[in-house]
Structure formats: C-alpha cells, structure tokens
C-alpha positions in Angstrom: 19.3 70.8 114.4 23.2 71.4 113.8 24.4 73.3 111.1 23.2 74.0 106.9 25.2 74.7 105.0 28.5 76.3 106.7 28.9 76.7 110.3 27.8 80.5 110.7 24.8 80.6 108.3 27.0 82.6 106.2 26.3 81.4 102.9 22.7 80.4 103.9 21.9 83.9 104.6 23.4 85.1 101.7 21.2 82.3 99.2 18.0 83.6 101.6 18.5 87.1 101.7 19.4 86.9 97.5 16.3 85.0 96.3 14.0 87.2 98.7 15.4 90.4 97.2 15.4 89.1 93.9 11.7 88.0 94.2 10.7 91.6 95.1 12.7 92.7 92.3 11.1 91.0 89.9 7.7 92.3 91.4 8.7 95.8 90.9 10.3 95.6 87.1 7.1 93.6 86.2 4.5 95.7 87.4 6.4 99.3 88.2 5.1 98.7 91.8 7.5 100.2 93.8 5.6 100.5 97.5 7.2 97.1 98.4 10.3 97.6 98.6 11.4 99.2 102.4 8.8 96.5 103.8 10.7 93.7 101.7 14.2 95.1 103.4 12.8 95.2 107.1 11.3 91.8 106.9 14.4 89.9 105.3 16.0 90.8 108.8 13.1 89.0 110.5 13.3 86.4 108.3 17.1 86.0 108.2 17.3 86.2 112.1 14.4 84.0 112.8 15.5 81.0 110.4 19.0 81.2 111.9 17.6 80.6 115.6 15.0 77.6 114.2 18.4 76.5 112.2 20.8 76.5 115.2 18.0 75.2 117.7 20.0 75.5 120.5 17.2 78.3 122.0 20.5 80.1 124.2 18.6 83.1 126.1 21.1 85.2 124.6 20.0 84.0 120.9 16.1 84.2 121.7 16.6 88.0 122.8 18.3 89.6 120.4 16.4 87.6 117.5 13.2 89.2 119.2 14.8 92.9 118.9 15.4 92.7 115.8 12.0 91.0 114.8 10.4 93.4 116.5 12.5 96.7 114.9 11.8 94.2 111.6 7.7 93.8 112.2 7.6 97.6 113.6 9.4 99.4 110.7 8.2 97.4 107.7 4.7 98.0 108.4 5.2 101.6 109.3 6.9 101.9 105.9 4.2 100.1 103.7 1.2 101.6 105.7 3.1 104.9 104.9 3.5 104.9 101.2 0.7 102.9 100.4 -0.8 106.6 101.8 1.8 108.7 100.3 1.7 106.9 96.9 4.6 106.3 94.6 8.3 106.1 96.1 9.6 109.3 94.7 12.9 107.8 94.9 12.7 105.7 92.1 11.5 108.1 89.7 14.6 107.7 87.8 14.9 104.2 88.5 11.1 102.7 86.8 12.4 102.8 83.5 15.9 101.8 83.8 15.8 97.9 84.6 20.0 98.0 85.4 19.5 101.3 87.8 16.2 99.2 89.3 18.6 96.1 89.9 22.0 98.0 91.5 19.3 99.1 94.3 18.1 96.2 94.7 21.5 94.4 94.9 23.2 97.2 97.4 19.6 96.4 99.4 20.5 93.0 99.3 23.9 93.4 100.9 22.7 96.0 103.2 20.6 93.0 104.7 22.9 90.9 105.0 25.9 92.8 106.0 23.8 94.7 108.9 22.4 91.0 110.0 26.1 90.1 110.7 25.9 90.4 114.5 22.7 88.6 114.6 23.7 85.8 112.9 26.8 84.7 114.5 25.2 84.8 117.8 22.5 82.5 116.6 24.8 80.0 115.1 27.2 80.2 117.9 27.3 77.7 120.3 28.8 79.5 123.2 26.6 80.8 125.6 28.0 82.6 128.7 25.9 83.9 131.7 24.5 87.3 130.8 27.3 90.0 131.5 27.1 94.1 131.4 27.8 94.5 127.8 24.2 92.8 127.2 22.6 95.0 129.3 24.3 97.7 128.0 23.2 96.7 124.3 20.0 96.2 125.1 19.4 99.9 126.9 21.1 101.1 123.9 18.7 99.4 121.2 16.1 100.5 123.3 16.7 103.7 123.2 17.3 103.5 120.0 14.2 102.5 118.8 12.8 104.5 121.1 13.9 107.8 119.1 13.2 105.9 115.6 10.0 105.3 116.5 8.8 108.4 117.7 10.4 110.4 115.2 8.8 108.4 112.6 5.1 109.0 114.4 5.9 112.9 114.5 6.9 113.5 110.7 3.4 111.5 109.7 1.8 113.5 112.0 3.3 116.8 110.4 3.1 115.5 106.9 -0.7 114.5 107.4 -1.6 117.8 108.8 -3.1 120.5 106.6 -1.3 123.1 107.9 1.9 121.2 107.4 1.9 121.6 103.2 4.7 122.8 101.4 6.8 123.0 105.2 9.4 120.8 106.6 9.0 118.9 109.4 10.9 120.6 112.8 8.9 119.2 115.4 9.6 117.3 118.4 12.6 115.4 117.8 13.0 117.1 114.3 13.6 120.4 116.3 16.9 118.9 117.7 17.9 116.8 115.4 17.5 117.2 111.1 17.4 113.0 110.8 16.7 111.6 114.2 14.7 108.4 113.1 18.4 107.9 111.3 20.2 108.6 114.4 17.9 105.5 116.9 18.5 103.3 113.8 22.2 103.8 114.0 22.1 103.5 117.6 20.0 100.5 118.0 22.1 98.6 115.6 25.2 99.4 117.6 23.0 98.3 120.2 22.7 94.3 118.8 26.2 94.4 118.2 27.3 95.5 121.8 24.5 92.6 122.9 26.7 90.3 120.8 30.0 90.5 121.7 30.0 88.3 124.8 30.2 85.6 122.2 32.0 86.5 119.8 36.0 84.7 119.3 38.7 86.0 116.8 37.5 86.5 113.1 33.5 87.2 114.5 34.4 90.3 115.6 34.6 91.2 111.9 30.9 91.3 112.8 31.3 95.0 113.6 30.9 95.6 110.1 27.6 95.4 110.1 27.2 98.6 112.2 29.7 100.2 110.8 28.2 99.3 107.3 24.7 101.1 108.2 26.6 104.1 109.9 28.4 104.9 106.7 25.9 103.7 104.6 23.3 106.6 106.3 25.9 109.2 106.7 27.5 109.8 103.5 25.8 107.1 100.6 21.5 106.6 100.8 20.2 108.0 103.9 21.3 111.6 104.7 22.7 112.4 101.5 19.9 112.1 99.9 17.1 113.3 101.8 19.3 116.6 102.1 19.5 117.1 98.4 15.8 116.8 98.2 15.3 119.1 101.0 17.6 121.4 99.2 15.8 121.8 96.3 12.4 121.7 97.8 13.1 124.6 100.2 16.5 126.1 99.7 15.3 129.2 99.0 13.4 129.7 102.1 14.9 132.1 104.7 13.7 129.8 107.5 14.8 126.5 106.0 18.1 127.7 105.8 18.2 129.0 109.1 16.7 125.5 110.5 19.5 124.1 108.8 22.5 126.2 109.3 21.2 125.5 113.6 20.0 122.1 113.6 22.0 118.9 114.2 22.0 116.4 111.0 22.0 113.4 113.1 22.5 113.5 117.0 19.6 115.3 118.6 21.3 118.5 120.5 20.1 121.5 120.9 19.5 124.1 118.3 22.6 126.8 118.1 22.7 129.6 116.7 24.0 130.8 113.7 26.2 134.2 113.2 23.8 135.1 110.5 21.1 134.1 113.0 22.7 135.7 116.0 23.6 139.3 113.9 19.3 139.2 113.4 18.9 138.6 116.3 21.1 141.4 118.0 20.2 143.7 115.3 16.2 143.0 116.4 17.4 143.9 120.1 18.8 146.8 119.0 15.9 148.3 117.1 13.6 147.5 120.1 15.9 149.3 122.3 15.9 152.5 120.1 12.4 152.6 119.7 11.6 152.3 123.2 14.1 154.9 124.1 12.6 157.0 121.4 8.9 156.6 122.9 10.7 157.4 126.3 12.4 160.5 125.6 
C-alpha cells in the first residue's frame, strides 16, 4: 500500500499516537476518571504497530513477528492494568493531578512521547522495505523479549496475589520474584524492549539506528524519572519506619533480580544472634 505520509510513519505515528492520547485526556479532565489511562498507553503500541504493518503491506516475516510481540505485551498488559485498578479503585498517582488540568495534561503529553519514542524500533522495521533472511540477532531478540515478558508477567500475577490476600494488608510485597528483585515487572519490561530492538537491527541502515532511543528512552525513563523513583518514595513513606522494610531494602536488588545480600547492619544481627545462642547453650552446658 506504499507509504502515508513520510516514508517511516514518522509523522503518522506521531498524529496517531497525539489524537489517541488526547482523546483519553479529555476523558479524564471531563469526568475525573482516571482508571483509563495505563490501558490507553499499552494499547496505542498495538495500535501504532499494527496500523504501520496494514500501512506498509508488504507482510515481511520479520515485520509480522515483532508487530505480534508487541501486540501481544500491548493486549496482555493493558488489560492486566484496567482489570487491576478497576479492582483497586482510584489511581493514587493522580491525586495531585485531578484538580490541576496543566499537571493532568504534562502526563498525558510525556505519555504521549513515551509511546511514541519506545515504538521507534517497531516502526522502522514495518516501514522498511528491506527484508533479509532471519539472522542470530533475531533470535537472540526474540529469547530476550521472551524472557522478558516472562518476568513482567509473573511478577505482575505475584504482587495481585499478595495485595489480594488478607494477610497481605499494610505489608509489602517480597515474594517470588519480589524477593530477588525490589521492581522486577520493571526489569522484563526493560528487557523485553531491548529485546524488539535487538530483533530489529538486521534492518536497520545509517540514521535508523537512532532507533535505540527508544530502549534507551524506557530505561531512563524507569530508572531515574516515573517508574522506580516513584514507587520508592511511596514505599518510603508507607513503611520506612519498619525494621524489616528497611532491611528488605538495604538487601534487595532495585531492578535486576539477584540474590538477597546481606547488610552490615543485617550481618552484625545476625552474628550478634549467633553469639547469644552460643552463650546460652554453653551456659545450660556447663
């Protein structure tokens, strides 16, 4: 079907990804309904990568496969999302954002580039008409997003589980994944990401490799801006005066799952706890 537009669905993404945004936006300042707005961001990528595919129409099997990765990371996290806070309730994030229509509309905007930006590698593949045999780095991409989603998806299935459970309330979630890892749903998102991009780079010629920005974006973007940043701060307040929530922190990866070291603070309890056993068996002995 050739091209719309400018050759690399640059702009067309852009005017897609802006008026979808900005009808979710209006949504939200209208009616304060807030529970819309992760599930608007995960589906503009299934949107944005599907309509580039039908666009192009070429169908290469390199196109078709990553568009279905990322329509189904898309499908699979918006509807996680909106089952999840239409359960939860409000979007505590936007507490501070309901009344302020220029606060409501930044977020909205930075979500809009986020789309678009992280869609990069996507994109140019679909409107690329190069199409080489498939090589190792595709493979390699796709065992990457794989696994990837993989950890995403299961540590988003344990911290419902914890956070439904009774016996869960007023604790923080450090099980499963969460015991290696303080954000590991953050750390198969990253991963998966760099996953498309290392799927895409058979293709891509001279200025496309600029697409790497789109990776790089959502690295930095969870790292040090709206993902861990955040979540920590809230943590923070929520339990930083809790012995063990300190000690979960000060022994627990932020993002890369490893496992759990131990602390000085932690490793003086620990000997001084050896000790006191040692003296009060040697007391009951003598």
């Amino acid at each position: 079907m050739g091209t719309v537009i400018d050759s690399h669905f640059l702009a067309l993404t852009a005017i897609v990804t802006v008026g979808y945004q900005f009808f979710f936006f209006v949504i939200t300042a209208l009616l304060k309904f807030d529970k819309v707005t992760d599930f608007a961001g995960s589906t503009n990528f299934v949107i944005i990568a599907v309509l580039t595919l039908v666009l192009k129409g070429s169908w290469h099997f390199r196109q078709i496969i990553l568009t279905l990765l990322v329509v189904l990371w898309g499908l699979r996290l918006g509807l996680f999302l909106l089952m999840r806070i239409l359960q939860w309730g409000e979007d505590r994030r936007f507490d501070e954002m309901r009344a302020s229509l220029s606060k409501l509309a930044i977020f909205w905007t930075f979500q809009a580039v986020w789309v678009w930006t992280v869609s990069l590698p996507v994109t140019i593949v679909n409107a690329s008409d190069r199409d080489p045999s498939v090589q190792a780095a595709d493979i390699i991409g796709w065992i990457i997003w794989s696994i990837g989603i993989s950890v995403e998806a299961t540590a988003d299935q344990q911290k419902l589980t914890f956070k439904n459970s009774p016996d869960s309330r007023g604790k923080w979630c450090c099980v499963g994944l969460w015991k290696y890892s303080r954000h590991p749903n953050y750390f198969g998102e990253i991963l998966l990401w760099w996953g498309i991009f290392v799927a895409a780079t058979p293709v891509l010629n001279g200025a496309e490799w600029l697409v790497v920005l789109g990776p790089l974006f959502l690295t930095l973007l969870l790292l040090f801006v709206s993902g861990i940043p955040l979540l920590e701060e809230s943590a923070d307040k929520k339990f930083g005066n809790v012995a063990g929530y300190r000690a979960y922190k000060s022994t627990t990866s932020p993002l890369i799952p490893l496992p759990p070291s131990e602390s000085s603070s932690g490793r003086a309890k620990l000997n001084k706890q050896r000790t006191d056993k040692r003296w009060v068996e040697n007391a009951l002995t003598a």
